[in-house]
N, C-alpha and C positions, 0 to 999 in steps of 0.2 A: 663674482659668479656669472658664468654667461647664460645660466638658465634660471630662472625664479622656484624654488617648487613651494609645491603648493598641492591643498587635498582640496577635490570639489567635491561639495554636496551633491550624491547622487539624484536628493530627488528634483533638481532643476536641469538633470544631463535630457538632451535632446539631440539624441546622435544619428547622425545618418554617414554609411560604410559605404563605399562604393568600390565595387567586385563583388566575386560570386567565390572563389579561388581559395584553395587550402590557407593562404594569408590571410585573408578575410577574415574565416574560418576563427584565426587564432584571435583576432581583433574584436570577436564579437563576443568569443567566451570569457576576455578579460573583460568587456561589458559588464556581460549578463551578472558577473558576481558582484554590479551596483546599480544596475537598472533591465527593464525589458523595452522601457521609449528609444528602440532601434528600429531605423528603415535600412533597408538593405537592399541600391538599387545597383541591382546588374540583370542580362538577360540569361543568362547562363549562370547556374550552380552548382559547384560541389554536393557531394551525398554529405558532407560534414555541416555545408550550410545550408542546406536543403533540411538538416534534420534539424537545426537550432532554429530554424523560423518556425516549423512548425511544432516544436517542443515547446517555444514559448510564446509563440502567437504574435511574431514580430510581422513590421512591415514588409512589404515584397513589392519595388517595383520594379516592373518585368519587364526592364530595359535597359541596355547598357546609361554610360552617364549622358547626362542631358542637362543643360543648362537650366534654372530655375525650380530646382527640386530644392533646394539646401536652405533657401535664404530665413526658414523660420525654427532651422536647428541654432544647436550654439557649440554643437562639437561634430567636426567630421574628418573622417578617413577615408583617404586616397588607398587603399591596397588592389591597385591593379599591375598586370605590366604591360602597361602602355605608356612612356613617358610624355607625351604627349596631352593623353587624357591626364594624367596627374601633374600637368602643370596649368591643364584648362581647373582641374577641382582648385587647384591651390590660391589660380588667380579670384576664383568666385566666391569664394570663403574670406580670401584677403579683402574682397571690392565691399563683404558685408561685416567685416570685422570679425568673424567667425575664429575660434581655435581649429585649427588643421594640424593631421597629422599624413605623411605621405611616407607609405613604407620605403624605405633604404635612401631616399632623399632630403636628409637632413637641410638643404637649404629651403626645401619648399614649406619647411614644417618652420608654423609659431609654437608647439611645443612638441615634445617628445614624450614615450613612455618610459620609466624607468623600470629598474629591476624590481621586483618586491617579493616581502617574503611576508608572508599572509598567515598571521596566527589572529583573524577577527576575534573582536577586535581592535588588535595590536598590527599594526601596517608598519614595515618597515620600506621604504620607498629608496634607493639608489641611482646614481647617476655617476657617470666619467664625462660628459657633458659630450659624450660619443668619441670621446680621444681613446680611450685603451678598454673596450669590450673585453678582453681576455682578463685584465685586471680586476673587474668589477666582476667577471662571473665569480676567480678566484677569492672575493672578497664575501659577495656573497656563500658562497659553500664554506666558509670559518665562523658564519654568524650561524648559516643553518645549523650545524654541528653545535653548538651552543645555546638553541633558542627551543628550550621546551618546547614538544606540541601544544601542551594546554597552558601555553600563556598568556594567550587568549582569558582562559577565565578568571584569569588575576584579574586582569584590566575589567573584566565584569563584576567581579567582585570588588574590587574598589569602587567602583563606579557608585555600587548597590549601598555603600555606607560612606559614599563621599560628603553627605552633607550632614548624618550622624558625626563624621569625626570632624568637620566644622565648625558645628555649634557646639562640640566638646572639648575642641583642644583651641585653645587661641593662638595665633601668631602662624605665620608662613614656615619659615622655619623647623618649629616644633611640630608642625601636621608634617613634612617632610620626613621630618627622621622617625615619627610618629608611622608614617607609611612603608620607611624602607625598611625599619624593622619588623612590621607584621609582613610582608611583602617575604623578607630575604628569610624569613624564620619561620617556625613551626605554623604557624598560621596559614603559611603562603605553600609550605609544603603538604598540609591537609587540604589543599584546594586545588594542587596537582596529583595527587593520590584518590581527587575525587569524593572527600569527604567535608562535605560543606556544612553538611550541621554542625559537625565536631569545630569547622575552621569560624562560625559566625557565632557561636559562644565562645569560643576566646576572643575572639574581638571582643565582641561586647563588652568581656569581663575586661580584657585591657581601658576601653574608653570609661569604666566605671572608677577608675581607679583616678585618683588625685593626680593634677597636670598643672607644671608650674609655671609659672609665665617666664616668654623666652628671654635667655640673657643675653645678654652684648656685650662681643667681645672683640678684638680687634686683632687682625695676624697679619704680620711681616712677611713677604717671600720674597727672599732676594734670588735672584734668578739667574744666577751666575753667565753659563753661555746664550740663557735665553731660545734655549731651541725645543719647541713643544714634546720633541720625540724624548726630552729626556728630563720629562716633568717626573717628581716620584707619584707612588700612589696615593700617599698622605697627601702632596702639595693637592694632588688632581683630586680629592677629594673636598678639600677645604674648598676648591674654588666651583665645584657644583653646587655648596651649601650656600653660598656667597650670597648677601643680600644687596651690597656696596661692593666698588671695586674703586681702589686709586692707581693712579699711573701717571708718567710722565711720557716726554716723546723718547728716549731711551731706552724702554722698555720693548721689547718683542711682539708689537701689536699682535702677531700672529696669536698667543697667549690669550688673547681675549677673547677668542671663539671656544676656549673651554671652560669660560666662567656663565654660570646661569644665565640664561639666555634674558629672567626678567629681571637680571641684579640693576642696580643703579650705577651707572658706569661715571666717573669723575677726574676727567684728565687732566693732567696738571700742567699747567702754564713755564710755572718755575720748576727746575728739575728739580728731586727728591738731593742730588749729590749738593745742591747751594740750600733745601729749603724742603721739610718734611711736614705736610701739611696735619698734625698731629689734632690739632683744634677741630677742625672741620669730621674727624674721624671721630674725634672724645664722644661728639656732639651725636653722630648718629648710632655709636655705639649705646651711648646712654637711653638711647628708643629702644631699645632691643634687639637689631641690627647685628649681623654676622659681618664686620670688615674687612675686605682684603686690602692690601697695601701693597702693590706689587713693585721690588724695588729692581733697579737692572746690576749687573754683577754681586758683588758680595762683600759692600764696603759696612763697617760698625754702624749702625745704629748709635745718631745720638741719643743723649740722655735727652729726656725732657720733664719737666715736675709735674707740668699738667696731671700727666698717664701717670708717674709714679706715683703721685697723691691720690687718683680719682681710684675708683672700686672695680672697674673696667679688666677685666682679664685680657693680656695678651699673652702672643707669643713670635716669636722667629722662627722660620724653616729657609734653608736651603735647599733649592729645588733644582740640578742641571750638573754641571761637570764643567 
């Protein structure tokens, strides 16, 4: 990745905008919806940023840029058009180690903003890492189309009984499916409907109910051409629940950015084709561990006795073309 992201705590943002200019403008209302700690120094103002200083009591200094304003922010924006002055802000930000961003000059910037789509709060954050703008808007408008207005108050409503269904359900796992089913079902549809009493007694009545501790089981995906666009929706499901992941150098590393981000990832030295590390798998299925085994093309599964003897469920899928 050529860009890290990342979400910053707004209430350590200490930003200072330099310009007064419709640009500005749009830079300080994407602020405002995580902090008001903006200084905004230029001598000249838009009626747009003339009216956001004074609606929210922001800083004003009443001067173009000037060396020695910045050095006790820790985020600042260049939005003038002077290139000039915004390679003086860039160098004074870089001399204090500061986060800079410099409207349409992606080399003077240590980070950039992405696109998002704001159902708070649920932040969806995007980037083309500035290579195909046209792609990323089109990317974004397929999610907007998709993403409830009020999905937002799922994420607050989970929030609101996330430690309720912790100390009631045990295992990682099971609070997951435990969540994607009140989430994707009636529950989650009485909380977009707007009826949260009706949605926080069935919860409850759900977490009242008897929860058995998680099993462990272990699944094969032999992944024929290995190419992620032609993962099924079963395979792509097993491997978001994934607590463990195996793999050899074979396999389509690409593959591995769609297995749970916190699974336990285990690469294997000896390929799967000479040597199938079935022990190492028994072992943490037996914890209760959700196992993927990710194999490359679509050669038999040896036998082994371990797995056939042990209590252990598994299974095979082929995933690809």
């Amino acid at each position: 990745m050529k860009y890290f992201p990342i979400f910053l705590d707004a209430k350590y943002i200490n930003a200072v905008v330099i310009g007064g200019g419709d640009v500005a403008a749009r830079k300080i209302e994407l602020l405002l919806k995580t902090t008001t700690n903006i200084t905004v120094m230029s001598e000249q103002l838009s009626i747009s940023v003339e009216r956001l200083i004074e609606t929210h009591k922001l800083h004003w200094l009443q001067h173009n840029y000037e060396a020695g304003h910045i050095e006790n922010a820790n985020l600042v924006i260049a939005a003038t058009d002077n290139t000039e002055v915004n390679q003086a802000v860039a160098a004074e930000a870089t001399k204090f180690k500061l986060l800079v961003n410099v409207v349409d000059q992606p080399d003077l910037c240590t980070y950039i903003t992405p696109a998002i789509i704001d159902r708070d709060p649920m932040l969806i954050a995007m980037s083309s890492s500035g290579s195909a703008p046209i792609l990323l808007r089109m990317l974004r408008e397929q999610i907007e189309k998709t993403l409830p207005d009020g999905y937002g108050k799922l994420a607050d409503f989970a929030f609101k009984f996330r430690d309720h269904a912790k100390a009631r359900i045990k295992g990682i796992r099971n609070r997951r499916s435990f969540w994607e089913q009140i989430l994707r079902g009636s529950v989650g549809q009485l909380i977009l409907d707007g009826k949260n009493t009706e949605a926080e007694q069935q919860l409850i009545s759900n977490l009242k109910e008897t929860m058995v501790p998680p099993q462990g089981e272990i699944v094969f995906i032999h992944t024929l051409d290995g190419e992620p666009d032609n993962l099924t929706l079963k395979a792509h499901r097993e491997l978001q629940f994934a607590d463990a992941v195996f793999y050899d150098e074979t396999v389509n590393l690409t593959l591995i950015e769609y297995v749970r981000r916190d699974a336990d990832k285990y690469p294997q030295d000896i390929l799967a084709s000479v040597l199938i590390n079935f022990q190492h798998a028994l072992e943490l299925a037996e914890q209760g561990q959700k196992v993927i085994y990710l194999l490359s093309g679509n050669n038999i599964l040896p036998k082994n006795e371990a797995l056939l003897q042990s209590k252990i469920t598994y299974k095979e899928l082929s995933s690809g073309i």
